[in-house]
C-alpha positions in Angstrom: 90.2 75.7 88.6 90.9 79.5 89.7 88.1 81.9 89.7 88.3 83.3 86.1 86.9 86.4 86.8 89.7 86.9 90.2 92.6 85.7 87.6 91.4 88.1 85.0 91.4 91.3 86.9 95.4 90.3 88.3 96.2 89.3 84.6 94.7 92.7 83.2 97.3 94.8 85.7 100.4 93.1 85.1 99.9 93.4 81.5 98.7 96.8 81.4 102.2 97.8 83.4 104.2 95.7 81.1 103.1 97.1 77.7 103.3 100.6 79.2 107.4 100.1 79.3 107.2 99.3 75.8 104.6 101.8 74.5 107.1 104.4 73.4 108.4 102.0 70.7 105.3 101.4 68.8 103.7 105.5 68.6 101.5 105.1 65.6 102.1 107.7 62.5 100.3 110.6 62.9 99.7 113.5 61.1 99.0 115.7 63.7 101.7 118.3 64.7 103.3 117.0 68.0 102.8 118.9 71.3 105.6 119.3 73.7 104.0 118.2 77.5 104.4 121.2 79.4 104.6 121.1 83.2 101.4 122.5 84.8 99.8 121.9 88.4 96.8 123.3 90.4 96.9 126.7 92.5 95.2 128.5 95.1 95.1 132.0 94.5 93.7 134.2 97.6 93.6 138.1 98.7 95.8 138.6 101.5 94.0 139.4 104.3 93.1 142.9 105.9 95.6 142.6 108.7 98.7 140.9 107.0 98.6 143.2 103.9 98.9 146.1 106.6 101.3 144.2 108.2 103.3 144.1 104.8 102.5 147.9 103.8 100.3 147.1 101.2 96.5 147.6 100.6 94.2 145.3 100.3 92.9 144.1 96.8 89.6 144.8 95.8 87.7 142.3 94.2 87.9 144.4 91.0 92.1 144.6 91.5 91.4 141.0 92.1 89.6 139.7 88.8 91.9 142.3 86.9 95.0 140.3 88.3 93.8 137.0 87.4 92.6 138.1 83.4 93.9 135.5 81.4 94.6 132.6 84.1 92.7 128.8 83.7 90.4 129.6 86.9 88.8 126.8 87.3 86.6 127.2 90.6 85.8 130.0 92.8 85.6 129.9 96.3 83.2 131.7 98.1 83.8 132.4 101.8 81.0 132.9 104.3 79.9 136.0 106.2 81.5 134.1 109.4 84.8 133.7 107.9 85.1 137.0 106.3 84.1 138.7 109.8 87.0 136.5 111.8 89.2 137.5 108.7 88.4 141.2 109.3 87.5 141.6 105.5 86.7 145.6 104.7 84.2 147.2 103.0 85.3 146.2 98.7 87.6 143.7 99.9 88.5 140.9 97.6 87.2 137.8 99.1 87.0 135.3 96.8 89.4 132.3 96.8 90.3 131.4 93.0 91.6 127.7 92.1 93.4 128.0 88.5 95.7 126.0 86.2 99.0 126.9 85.3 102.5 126.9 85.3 105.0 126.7 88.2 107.3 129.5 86.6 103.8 131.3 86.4 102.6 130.6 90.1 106.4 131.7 91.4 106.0 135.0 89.2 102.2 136.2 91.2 103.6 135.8 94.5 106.9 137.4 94.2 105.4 140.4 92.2 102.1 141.0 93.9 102.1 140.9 97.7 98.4 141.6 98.4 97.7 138.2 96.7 98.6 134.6 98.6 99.5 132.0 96.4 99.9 128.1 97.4 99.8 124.9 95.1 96.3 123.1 95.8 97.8 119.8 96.8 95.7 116.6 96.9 94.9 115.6 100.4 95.4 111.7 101.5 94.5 109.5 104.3 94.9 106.3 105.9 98.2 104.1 106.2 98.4 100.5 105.7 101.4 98.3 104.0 103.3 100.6 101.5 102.6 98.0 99.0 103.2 99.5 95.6 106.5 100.1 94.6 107.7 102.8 91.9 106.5 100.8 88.7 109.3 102.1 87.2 111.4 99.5 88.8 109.5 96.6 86.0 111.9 98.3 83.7 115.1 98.0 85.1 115.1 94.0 84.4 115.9 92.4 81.2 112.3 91.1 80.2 113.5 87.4 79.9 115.2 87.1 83.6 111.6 88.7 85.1 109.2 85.5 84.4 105.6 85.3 86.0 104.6 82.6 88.0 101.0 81.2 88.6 100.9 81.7 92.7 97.0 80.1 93.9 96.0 81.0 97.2 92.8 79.8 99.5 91.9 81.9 102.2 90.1 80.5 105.3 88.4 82.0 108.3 86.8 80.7 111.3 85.8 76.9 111.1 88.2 77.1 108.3 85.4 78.4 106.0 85.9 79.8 102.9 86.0 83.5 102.8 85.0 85.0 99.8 86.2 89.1 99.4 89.1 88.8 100.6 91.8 91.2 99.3 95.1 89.0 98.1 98.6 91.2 97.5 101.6 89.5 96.2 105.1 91.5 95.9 107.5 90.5 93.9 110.3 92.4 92.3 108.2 94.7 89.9 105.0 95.9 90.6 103.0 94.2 92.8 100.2 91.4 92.2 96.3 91.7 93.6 92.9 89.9 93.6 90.3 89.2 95.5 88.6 86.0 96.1 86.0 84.5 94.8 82.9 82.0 97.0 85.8 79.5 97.3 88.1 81.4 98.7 90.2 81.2 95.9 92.6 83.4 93.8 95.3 83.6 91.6 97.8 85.9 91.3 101.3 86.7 89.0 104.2 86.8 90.6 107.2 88.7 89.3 110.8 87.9 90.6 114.1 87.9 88.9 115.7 84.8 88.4 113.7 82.7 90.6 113.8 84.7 94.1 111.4 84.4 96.7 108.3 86.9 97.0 109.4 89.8 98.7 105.6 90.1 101.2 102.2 88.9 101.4 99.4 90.9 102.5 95.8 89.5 103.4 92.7 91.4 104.1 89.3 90.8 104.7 86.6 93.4 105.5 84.4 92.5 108.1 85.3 90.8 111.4 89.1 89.0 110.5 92.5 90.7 111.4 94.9 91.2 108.2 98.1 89.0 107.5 101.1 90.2 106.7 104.2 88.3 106.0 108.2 89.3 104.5 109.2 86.6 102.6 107.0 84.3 102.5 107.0 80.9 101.6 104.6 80.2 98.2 104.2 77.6 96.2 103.3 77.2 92.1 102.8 73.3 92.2 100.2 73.7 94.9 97.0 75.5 96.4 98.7 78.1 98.8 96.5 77.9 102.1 95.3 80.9 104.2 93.8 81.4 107.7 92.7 84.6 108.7 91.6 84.9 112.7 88.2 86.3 113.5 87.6 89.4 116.0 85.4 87.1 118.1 88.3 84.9 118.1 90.2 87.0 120.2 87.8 89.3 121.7 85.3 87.5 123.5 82.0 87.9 122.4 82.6 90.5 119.7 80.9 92.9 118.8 78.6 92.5 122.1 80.4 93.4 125.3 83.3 95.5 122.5 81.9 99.0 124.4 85.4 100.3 124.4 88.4 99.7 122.0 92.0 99.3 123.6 92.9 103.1 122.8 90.1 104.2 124.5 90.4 102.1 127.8 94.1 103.4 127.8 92.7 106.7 127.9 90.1 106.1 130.9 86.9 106.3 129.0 85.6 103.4 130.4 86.5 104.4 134.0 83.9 107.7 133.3 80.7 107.4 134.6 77.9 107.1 132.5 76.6 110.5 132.1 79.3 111.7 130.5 78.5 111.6 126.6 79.5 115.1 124.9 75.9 116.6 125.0 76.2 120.3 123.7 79.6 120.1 122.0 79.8 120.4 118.1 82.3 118.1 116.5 83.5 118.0 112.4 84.7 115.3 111.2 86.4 115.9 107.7 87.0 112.9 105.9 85.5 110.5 103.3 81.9 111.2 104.9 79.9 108.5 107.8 77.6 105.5 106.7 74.7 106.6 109.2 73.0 103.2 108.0 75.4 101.9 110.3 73.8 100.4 113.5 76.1 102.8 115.9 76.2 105.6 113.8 72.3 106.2 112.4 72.0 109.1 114.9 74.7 111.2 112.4 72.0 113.4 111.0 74.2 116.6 109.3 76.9 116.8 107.4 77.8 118.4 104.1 79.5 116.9 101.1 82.3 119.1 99.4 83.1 116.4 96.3 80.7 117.3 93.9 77.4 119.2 93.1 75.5 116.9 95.6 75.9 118.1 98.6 73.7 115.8 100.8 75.9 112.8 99.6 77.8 113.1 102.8 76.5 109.8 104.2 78.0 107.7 101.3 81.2 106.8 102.6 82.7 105.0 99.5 86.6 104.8 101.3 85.5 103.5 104.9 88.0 105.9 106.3 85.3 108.8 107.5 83.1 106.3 109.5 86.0 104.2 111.2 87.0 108.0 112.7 83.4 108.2 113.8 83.0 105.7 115.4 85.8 106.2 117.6 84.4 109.9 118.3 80.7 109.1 118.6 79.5 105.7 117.9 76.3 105.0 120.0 75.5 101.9 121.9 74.1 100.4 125.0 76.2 97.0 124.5 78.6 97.4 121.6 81.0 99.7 121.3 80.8 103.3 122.5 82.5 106.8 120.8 84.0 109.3 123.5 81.0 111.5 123.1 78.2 109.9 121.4 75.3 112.7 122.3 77.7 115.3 120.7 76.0 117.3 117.2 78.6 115.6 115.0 79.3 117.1 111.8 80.2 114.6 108.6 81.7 117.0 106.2 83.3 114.8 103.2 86.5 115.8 101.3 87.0 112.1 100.1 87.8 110.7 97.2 89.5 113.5 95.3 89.8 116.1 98.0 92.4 119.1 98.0 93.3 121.8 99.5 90.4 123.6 97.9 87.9 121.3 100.0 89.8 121.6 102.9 89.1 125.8 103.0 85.4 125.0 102.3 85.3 122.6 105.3 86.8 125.1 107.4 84.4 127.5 106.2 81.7 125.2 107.4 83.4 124.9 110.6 83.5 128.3 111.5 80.0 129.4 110.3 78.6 126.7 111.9 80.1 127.0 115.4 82.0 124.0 115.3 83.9 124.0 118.6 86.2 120.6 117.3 87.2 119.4 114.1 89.0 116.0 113.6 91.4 116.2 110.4 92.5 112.5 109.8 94.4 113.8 106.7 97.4 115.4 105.1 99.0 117.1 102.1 102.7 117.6 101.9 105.2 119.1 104.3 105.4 122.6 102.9 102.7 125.0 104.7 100.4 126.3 102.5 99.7 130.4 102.9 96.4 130.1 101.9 95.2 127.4 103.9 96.7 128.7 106.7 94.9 131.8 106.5 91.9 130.1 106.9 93.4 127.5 109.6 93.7 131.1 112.0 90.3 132.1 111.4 89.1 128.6 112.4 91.2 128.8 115.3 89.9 132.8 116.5 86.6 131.6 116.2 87.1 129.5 118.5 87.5 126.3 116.5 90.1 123.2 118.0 91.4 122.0 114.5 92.8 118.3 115.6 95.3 116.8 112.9 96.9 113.6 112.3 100.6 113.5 111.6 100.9 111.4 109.0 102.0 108.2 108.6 104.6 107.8 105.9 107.5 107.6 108.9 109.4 111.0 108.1 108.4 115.2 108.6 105.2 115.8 109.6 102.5 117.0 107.2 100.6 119.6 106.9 98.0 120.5 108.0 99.0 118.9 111.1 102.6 120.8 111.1 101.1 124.3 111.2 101.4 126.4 114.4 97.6 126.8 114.6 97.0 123.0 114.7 97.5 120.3 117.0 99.3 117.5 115.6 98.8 113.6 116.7 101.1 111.1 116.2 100.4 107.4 116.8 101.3 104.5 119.5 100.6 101.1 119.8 100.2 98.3 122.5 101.7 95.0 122.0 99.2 93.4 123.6 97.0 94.1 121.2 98.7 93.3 117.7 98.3 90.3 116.2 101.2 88.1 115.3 102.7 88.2 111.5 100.0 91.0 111.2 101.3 94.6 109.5 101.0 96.2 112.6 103.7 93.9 114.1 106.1 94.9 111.1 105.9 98.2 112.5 107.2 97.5 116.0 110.8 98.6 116.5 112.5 97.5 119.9 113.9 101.1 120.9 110.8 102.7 120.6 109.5 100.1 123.1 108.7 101.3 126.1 108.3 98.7 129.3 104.8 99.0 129.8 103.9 97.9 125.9 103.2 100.9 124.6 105.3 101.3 121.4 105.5 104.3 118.9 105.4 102.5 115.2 107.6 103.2 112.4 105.3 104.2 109.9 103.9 107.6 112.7 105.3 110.9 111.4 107.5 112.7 114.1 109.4 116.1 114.4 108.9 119.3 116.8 105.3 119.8 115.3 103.6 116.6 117.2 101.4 117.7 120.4 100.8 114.3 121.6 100.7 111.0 121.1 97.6 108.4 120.8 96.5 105.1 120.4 96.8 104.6 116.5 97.8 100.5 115.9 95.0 98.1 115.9 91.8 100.3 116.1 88.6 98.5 115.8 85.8 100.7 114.6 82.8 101.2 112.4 82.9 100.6 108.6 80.3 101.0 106.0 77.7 98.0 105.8 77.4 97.9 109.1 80.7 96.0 109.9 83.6 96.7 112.1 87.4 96.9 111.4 90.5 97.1 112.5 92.6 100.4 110.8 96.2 101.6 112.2 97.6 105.0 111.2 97.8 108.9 113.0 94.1 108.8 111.5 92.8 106.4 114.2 95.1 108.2 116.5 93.7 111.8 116.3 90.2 110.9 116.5 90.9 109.5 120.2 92.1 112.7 121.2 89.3 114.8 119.3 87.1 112.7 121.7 89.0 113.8 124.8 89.1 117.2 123.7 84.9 117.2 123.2 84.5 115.6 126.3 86.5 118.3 128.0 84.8 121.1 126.0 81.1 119.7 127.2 81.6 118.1 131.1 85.1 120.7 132.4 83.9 123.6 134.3 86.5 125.8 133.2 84.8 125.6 129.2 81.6 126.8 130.8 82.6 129.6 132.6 85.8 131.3 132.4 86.5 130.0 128.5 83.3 130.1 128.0 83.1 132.6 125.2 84.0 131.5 121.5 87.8 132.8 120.3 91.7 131.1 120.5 91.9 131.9 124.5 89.6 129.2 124.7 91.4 126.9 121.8 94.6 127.6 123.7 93.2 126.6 127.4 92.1 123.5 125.5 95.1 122.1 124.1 97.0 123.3 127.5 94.8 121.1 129.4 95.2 118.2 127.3 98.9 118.7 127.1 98.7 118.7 131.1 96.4 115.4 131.1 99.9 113.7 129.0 101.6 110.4 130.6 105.3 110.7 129.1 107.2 108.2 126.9 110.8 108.0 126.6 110.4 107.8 122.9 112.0 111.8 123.0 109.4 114.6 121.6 109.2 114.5 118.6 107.8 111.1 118.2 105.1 111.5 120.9 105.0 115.4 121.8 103.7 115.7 125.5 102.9 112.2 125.5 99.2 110.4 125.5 96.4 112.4 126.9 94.4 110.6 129.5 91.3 111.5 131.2 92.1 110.0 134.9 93.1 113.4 136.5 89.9 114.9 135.6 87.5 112.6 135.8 86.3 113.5 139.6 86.0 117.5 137.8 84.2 116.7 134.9 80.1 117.3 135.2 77.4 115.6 133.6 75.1 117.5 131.1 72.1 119.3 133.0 74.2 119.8 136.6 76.9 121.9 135.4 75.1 125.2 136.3 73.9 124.0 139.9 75.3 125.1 143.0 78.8 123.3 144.0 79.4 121.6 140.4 82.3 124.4 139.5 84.5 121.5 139.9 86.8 124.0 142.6 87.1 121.6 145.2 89.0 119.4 143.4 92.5 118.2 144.5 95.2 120.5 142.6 97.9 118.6 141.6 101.1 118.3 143.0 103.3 120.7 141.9 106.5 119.1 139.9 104.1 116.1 139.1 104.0 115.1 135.4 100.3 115.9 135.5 99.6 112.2 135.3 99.0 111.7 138.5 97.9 115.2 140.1 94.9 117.1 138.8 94.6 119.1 135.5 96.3 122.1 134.9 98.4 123.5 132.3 102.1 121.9 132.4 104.6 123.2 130.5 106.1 121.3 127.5 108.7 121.3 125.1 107.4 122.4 121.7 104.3 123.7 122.9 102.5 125.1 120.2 99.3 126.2 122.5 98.7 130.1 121.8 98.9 133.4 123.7 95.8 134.3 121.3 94.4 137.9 121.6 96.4 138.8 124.2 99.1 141.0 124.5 102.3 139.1 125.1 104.1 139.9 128.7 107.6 140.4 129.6 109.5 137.3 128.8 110.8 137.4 133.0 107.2 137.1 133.2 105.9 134.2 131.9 108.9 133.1 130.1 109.0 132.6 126.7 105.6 134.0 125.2 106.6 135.3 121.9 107.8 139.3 122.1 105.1 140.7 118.7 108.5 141.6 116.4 109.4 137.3 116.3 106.2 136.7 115.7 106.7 136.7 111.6 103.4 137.2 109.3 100.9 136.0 112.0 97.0 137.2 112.2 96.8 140.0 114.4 96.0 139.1 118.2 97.1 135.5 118.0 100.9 134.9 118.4 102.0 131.4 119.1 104.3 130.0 122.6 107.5 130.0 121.4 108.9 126.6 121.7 110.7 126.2 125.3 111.4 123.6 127.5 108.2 124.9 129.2 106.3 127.2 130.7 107.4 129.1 133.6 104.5 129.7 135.7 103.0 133.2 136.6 102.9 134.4 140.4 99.6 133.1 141.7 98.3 136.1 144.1 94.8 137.0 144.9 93.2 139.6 143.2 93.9 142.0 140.3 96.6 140.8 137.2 99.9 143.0 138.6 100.4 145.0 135.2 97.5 147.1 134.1 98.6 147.6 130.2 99.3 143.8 129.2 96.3 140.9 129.0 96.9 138.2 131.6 98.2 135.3 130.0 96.1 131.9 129.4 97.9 130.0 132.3 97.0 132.7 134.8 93.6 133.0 133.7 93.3 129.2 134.5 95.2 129.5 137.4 92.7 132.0 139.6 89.7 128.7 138.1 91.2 126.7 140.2 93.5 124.9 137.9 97.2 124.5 138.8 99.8 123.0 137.9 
């Protein structure tokens, strides 16, 4: 017999989504006087900032004007910024500060921000992560067939693993025609499931997952039975890795990227890294050295290190996971930050994580999440004081296959889409439904369906078939833009602590430094014919640098500026030559704090008047098909009333391009 307790839970859904189509004909009399539902939604409700109000022609609010402006509003929570945001923010003497999250109408929200232009108003949107199977169709669609041509069927499954042994836990999803079917199985390996179709048609997919060492199944169409037991096999990690999780030191994304080709000094001492997500399990084996973190879900703050999604410590582990023989993160001696938004994180926790950031002197933050498309004023208020204090705010695309989301699409982020290898997928696996033949390219790299892609993306990263940490001390495989930006957060920290040119001429704190980094690593890119705005520059890797970058402890001895290095050929792709700053379509790198030059200049940085409602002293590139590079001459910058720009002040360190 089926596991009672596995057939139950799949039982209790399908009824529960059945009797909510039918709900509305059975309302109870009441004597209560009915309420009309009225529309409401969440809001973030902040003081425009010093500089953009006087860039509007308004004053400032004062946090008087403020509460006065709010009277009568469902405020719900109040944000408090820290000293080190309001300083980058350049917040006066009486200025309104605080950040207010209220209730209320759309109509209402609309009405603030076209009648009071010293207040910022954006909906607090909830945040999500993670991709996977879109497995759960509109339930709306149970509805839209005549109950007696939609009939259930009793589908049994047994799911086997290596040495065809039973596999208990083991996450079972059947899709039908309504809404979809799930259990999990029990000590035998065994579940039941429901399966809806109309008049007798085959299941539409079959999804099988199993935490903890086995690669998922996924299949269109599959073949089930209801006369018989419906028989599994899942493959084991050590079946096709030999000798998992010993000998694993470097995942496929991170080989591709010429970790393992760095020499063994190189581990990320001195470099602050955040990692906002759904917090690290530092019980972990490779992760027990993650020692601070805050936790922005509720009152508790130390909570940080219960990481109830999985999501938070896969992206660690990538970035810093700690081993001698398993495997290794990009910069595992780096003072990693766990600051944990998930489950139930807005927009709201996204500002207080930023916060955190910037009064901690974070120098890179990973963001393996999203909202919606729109850009969000208030959060991007608090995205450019992250980035003038000097704060590299990393961002996965998304990976729901259309516009990139925001954060990742904002000017004063760097956006990550995803690539995969075909090596490395399994067959009749999910990631292998994503493989499409004309984003292909000949060397197996392939950009998925489900990555996010327009103008926004930076660059592209290994993002299918990621093994990495999980809570409980187990390992998985996770595919999405998450897995993707956490490889190039691990670049970017590895840059900040072993490349000369962080440690002396971007030394200092601010968005010159922010924009030298994302140049570099745009200049590091190996190009894919996928077009731009699937992969941006194309996929960072550290081979060009490698013989530049210096080890913890020797970077201030004589002859380890790294200026001896070969430049790179100029009209190379920057693959091949050394690092510098190449130009690329879309780049949205900064000009930050410094006055733009003539356009015959430098061509293309952004004259002040197109710069729209920008923070003072940062103004984005503007997109062009590259940057044209400055005259190269010994000796003093050639106009004495403009800033040099960020490509000539790399360019007299040594780097070229």
């Amino acid at each position: 017999m089926p596991d009672s307790e596995g057939r139950r839970g799949s039982t209790a859904r399908s009824h529960s989504t059945a009797a909510s189509t039918t709900a509305s004909t059975a309302i109870p009399e009441s004597h209560e006087i009915p309420v009309g539902v009225q529309p409401t939604a969440q809001y973030l409700i902040a003081p425009r900032s010093r500089a953009n109000a006087h860039q509007l022609g308004v004053q400032p609010l004062s946090a008087g004007m403020l509460n006065a402006a709010v009277q009568g509003l469902d405020v719900v929570r109040r944000i408090q910024r820290p000293h080190a945001t309001l300083a980058t923010l350049g917040v006066g003497q009486g200025d309104a500060t605080d950040i207010l999250v209220a209730n209320m109408e759309p109509e209402h929200a609309q009405l603030i921000a076209a009648t009071a232009p010293q207040l910022v108003v954006g909906h607090n949107s909830a945040l999500t992560y993670g991709g996977g199977p879109a497995l759960m169709q509109d339930a709306s669609v149970f509805g839209m067939f005549p109950a007696a041509a939609v009939k259930p069927k009793e589908i049994r499954f047994k799911v086997l693993g290596e040495n065809d042994r039973p596999l208990d836990g083991a996450v079972v999803t059947l899709t039908g025609d309504t809404v979809p079917s799930q259990g999990t199985t029990n000590s035998k390996g065994e579940v039941s499931l429901d399966l809806y179709t109309l008049h007798d048609r085959p299941a539409r997919s079959l999804f099988v997952m199993r935490p903890g060492g086995y690669w998922d199944l996924y299949l269109t169409e599959p073949v089930v039975s209801d006369a018989a037991v419906n028989v599994v096999r899942l493959r084991g990690y050590a079946e096709t890795i030999s000798g998992f999780p010993r000998g694993f030191q470097h995942g496929w994304g991170q080989r591709l990227m010429g970790l393992d080709r760095l020499g063994p000094n190189l581990r990320g001492e001195g470099v602050k890294v955040a990692i906002i997500d759904s917090g690290a399990d530092n019980t972990h084996p490779l992760l027990s050295h993650l020692k601070i973190g805050r936790d922005f879900t509720d009152g508790n703050t130390t909570a940080w290190s219960n990481d109830l999604v999985g999501h938070g410590s896969h992206c660690a582990g990538v970035i810093g996971a700690r081993s001698e023989d398993q495997l290794r993160g990009f910069v595992p001696e780096a003072e990693i930050h766990v600051l944990k938004v998930f489950p139930g994180g807005r927009y709201d926790s996204l500002i207080d994580a930023l916060d955190y950031c910037i009064d901690h002197h974070i120098d890179v933050v990973n963001m393996s999440l999203g909202g919606d498309t729109e850009i969000n004023a208030v959060v991007e208020e608090t995205l450019t004081a992250a980035v003038n204090a000097g704060v590299a705010c990393i961002v996965a695309a998304g990976n729901s296959g259309d516009a990139v989301k925001y954060p990742a699409r904002s000017p004063y982020s760097f956006a990550v889409s995803a690539v995969g290898s075909i090596g490395e997928v399994q067959p009749n696996s999910w990631d292998r439904s994503n493989l499409r033949p004309q984003f292909l390219a000949a060397d197996g790299i392939f950009s998925p369906a489900f990555t996010c892609f327009g103008p926004e993306v930076a660059v592209c990263a290994p993002g299918v078939a990621i093994i990495s940490t999980v809570p409980g001390g187990n390992f998985e495989s996770q595919s999405g833009t998450s897995m993707a930006a956490p490889h190039v957060t691990g670049l970017a920290a590895l840059l900040l602590a072993h490349h000369p040119v962080f440690r002396q001429t971007f030394a200092a704190r601010g968005p010159a430094r922010v924009a030298g980094l994302f140049s570099m690593i745009r200049s590091l890119c190996a190009p894919y014919g996928f077009g731009p705005t699937r992969v941006g520059a194309g996929m960072p890797t550290l081979a060009p640098v490698a013989n530049m970058l210096i080890p913890a402890g020797q970077q201030d001895q004589p002859g380890s500026s790294g200026a001896a290095a070969t430049p790179g050929t100029a009209g190379t792709s920057g693959v091949a030559g050394a690092p510098g700053i190449v130009g690329t379509p879309g780049l949205p790198g900064f000009a930050p704090g410094l006055t733009p030059v003539p356009a015959s200049a430098v061509g293309g940085i952004m004259a002040p008047q197109a710069a729209g409602p920008m923070a003072a002293g940062f103004m984005p590139f503007a997109a062009v098909p590259g940057l044209v590079p400055v005259p190269v001459a010994p000796g003093a910058w050639p106009y004495p009333h403009q800033q040099p720009p960020v490509n000539w002040i790399l360019a007299q360190a040594g780097i070229h391009y």
